[in-house]
C-alpha positions in Angstrom: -130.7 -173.9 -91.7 -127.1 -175.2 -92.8 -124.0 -174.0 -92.2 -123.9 -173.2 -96.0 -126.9 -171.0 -96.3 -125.9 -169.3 -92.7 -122.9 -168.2 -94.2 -122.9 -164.0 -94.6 -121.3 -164.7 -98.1 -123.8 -166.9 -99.4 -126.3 -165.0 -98.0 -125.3 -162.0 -99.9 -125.1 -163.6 -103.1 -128.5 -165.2 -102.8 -130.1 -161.3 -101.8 -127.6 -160.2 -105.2 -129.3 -162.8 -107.1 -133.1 -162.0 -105.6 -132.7 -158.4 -106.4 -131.6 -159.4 -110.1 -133.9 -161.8 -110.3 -136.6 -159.0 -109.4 -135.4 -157.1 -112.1 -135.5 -159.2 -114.7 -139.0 -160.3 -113.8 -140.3 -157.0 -114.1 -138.3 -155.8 -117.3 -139.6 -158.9 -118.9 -143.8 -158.2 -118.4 -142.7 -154.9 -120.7 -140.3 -156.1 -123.2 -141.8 -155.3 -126.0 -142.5 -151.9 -125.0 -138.6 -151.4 -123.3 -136.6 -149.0 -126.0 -133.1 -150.9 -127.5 -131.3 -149.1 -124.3 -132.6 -150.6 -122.1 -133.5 -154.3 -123.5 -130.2 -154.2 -123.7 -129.9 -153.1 -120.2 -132.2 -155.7 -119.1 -130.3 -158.6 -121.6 -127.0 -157.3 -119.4 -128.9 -157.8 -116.2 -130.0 -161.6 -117.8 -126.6 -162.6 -118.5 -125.3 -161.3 -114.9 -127.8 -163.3 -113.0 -127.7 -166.6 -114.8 -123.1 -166.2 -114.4 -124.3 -165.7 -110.4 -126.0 -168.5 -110.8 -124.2 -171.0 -112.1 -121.4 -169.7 -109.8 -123.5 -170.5 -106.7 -124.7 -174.0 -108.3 -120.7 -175.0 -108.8 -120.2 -174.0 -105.1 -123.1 -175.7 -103.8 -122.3 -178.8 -105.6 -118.7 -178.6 -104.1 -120.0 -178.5 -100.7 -120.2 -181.3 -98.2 -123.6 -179.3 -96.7 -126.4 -181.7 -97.0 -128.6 -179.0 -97.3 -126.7 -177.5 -100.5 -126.5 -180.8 -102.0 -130.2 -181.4 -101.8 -130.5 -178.0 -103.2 -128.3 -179.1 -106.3 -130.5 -182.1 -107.1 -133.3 -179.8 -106.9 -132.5 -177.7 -109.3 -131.4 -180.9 -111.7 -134.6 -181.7 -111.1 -136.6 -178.7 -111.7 -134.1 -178.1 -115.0 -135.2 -181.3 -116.4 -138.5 -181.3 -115.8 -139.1 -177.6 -116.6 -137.2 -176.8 -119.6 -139.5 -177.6 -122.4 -139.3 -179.1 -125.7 -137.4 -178.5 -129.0 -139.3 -177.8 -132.1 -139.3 -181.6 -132.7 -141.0 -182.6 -129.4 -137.3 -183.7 -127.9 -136.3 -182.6 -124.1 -134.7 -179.6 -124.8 -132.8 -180.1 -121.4 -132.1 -184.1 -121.8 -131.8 -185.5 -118.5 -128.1 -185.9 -117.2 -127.0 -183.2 -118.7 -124.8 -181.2 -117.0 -126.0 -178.1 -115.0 -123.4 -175.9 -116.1 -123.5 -176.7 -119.8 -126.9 -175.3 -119.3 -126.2 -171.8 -117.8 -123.5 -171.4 -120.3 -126.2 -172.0 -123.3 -128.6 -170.0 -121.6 -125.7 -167.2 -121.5 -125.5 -168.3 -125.5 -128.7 -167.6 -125.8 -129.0 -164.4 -124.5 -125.6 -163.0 -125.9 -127.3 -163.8 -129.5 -130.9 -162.0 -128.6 -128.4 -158.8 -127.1 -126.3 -158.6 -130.9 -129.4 -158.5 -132.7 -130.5 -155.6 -131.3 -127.3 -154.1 -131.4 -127.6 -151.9 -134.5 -130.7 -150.4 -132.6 -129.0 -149.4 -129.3 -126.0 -147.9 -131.3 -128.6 -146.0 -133.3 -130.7 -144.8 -130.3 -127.4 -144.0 -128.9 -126.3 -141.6 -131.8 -130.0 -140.0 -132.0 -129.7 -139.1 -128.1 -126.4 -137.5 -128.5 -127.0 -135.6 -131.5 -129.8 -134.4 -129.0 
């Protein structure tokens, strides 16, 4: 393994992002049945794990670790090739564009999914302390 990975720092963050990861897999096989609390939790959880990320892409592709720049052309890769379509059939990832651009719409994304549930956390909120 490379100096990079062996690092304790970076091998903290990547158990931070595991264990997040690990939670947002298993909040999402129940979303519909989570209440607005904790979607919102888990949308919270989302956001925090794709900022880790992105974080630990930009200091990979700093690095002069062979290892960590394979790593970053993986994940070009594997963002490219995995991302899907748009309604219209288009790349909705087109190749070359950059990595960080695409955590910060995911981010987007998600901050837009977590305000339209906001009326319905506030109001579940309210009903628990009225409780």
């Amino acid at each position: 393994m490379s100096d990079f990975f062996q690092s304790e720092m970076v091998r903290g963050d990547i158990q931070e992002m595991t264990d997040l990861q690990m939670y947002c897999v298993r909040a999402s096989t129940m979303l519909p049945a989570l209440s607005p609390i904790k979607l919102n939790e888990y949308y919270d959880v989302l956001i925090q794990l794709i900022e880790k990320q992105k974080t630990f892409y930009f200091r990979m592709k700093l690095s002069e670790d062979e290892e960590a720049k394979m790593m970053v052309e993986m994940m070009k890769d594997f963002t490219y090739q995995f991302a899907g379509t748009d309604d219209e059939g288009n790349p909705s990832v087109p190749e070359g564009t950059p990595l960080e651009e695409v955590f910060d719409t995911l981010v987007e994304r998600v901050k837009v999914q977590k305000e339209s549930i906001a009326p319905y956390v506030e109001e579940q909120i309210r009903l628990q302390e009225d409780d």
